[in-house]
C-alpha positions as CSV (number, residue, x, y, z in Angstrom):
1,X,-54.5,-17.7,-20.6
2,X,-54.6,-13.6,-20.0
3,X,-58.4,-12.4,-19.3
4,X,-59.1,-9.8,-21.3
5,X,-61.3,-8.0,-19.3
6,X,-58.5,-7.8,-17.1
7,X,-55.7,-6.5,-19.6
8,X,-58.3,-4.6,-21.5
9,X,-59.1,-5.0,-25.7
10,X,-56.3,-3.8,-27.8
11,X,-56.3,-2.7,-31.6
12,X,-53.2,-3.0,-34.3
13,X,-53.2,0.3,-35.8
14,X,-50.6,0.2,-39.5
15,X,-49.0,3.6,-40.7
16,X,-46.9,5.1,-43.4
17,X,-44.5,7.8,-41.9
18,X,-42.9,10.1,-44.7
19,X,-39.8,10.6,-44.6
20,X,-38.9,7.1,-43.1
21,X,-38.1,7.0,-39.7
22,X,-36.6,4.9,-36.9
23,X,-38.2,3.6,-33.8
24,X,-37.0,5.4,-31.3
25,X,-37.9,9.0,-33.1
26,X,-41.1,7.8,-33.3
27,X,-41.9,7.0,-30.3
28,X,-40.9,10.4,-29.2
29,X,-43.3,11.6,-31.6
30,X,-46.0,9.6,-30.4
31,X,-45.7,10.1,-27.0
32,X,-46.7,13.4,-27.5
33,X,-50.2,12.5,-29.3
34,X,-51.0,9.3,-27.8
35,X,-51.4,8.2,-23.8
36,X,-51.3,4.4,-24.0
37,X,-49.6,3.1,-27.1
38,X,-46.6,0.6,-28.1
39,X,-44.8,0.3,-31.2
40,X,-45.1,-3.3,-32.1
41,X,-42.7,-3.2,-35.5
42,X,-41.2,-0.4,-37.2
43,X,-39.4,-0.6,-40.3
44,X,-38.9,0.8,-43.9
45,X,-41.2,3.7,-43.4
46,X,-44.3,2.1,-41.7
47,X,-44.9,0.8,-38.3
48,X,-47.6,-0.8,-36.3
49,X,-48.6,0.6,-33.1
50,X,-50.7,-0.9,-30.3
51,X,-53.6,0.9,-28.7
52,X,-56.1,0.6,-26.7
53,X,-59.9,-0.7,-28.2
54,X,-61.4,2.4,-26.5
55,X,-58.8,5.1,-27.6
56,X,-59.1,3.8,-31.5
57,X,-60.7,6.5,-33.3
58,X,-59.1,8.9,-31.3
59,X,-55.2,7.4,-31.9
60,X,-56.3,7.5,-35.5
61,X,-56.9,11.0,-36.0
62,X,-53.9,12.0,-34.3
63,X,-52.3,9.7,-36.6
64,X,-53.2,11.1,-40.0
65,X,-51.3,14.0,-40.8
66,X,-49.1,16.1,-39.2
67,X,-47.4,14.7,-36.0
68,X,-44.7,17.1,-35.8
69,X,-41.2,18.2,-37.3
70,X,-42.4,18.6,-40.7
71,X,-43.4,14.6,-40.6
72,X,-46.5,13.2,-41.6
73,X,-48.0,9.6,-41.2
74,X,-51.1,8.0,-43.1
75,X,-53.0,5.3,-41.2
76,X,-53.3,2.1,-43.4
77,X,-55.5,-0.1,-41.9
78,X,-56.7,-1.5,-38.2
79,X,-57.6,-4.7,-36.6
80,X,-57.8,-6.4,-33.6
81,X,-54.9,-8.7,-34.2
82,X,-51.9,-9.2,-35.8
83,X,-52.9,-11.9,-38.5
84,X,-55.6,-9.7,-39.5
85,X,-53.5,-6.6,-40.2
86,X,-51.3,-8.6,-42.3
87,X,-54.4,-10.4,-44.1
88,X,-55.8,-7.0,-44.8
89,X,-52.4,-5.2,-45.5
90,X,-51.5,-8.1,-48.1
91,X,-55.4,-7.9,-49.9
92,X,-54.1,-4.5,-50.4
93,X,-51.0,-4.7,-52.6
């Protein structure tokens, strides 16, 4: 069992990316407004990226908006895990 003191609290961050793009664009695109992140699933426009608890608010206004050539990404929802992005995501539609 990982500590988490030790690893450090994470947050789940979903977003909408218009016009769709692939995982490896955007993690160009991130890099460049984001220290510490990872792109846990990216598919048919949307993606969920990992971040740090600290950095949350911060990762999210980076993320709504512009985020460079001409492409802009809406933040849909955050959460601490997983399972809880998806519960929240699926209350949603």
């Amino acid at each position: 069992m990982v500590v988490k003191a030790k690893r450090g609290r994470r947050r789940y961050i979903q977003l909408r990316t218009e016009p769709v793009l692939g995982r490896r664009k955007l993690e160009k695109l991130l890099a460049s407004h984001l220290l510490d992140f990872r792109i846990i699933r990216c598919a048919e426009g949307e993606a969920v990226v990992r971040v740090p608890h600290a950095g949350v608010m911060a990762a999210r206004r980076a993320l709504n908006g512009n985020i460079g050539a001409g492409i802009t990404s809406e933040t849909l929802a955050t959460s601490g895990t997983l399972k809880g992005l998806q519960r929240r995501l699926a209350g949603r539609k």
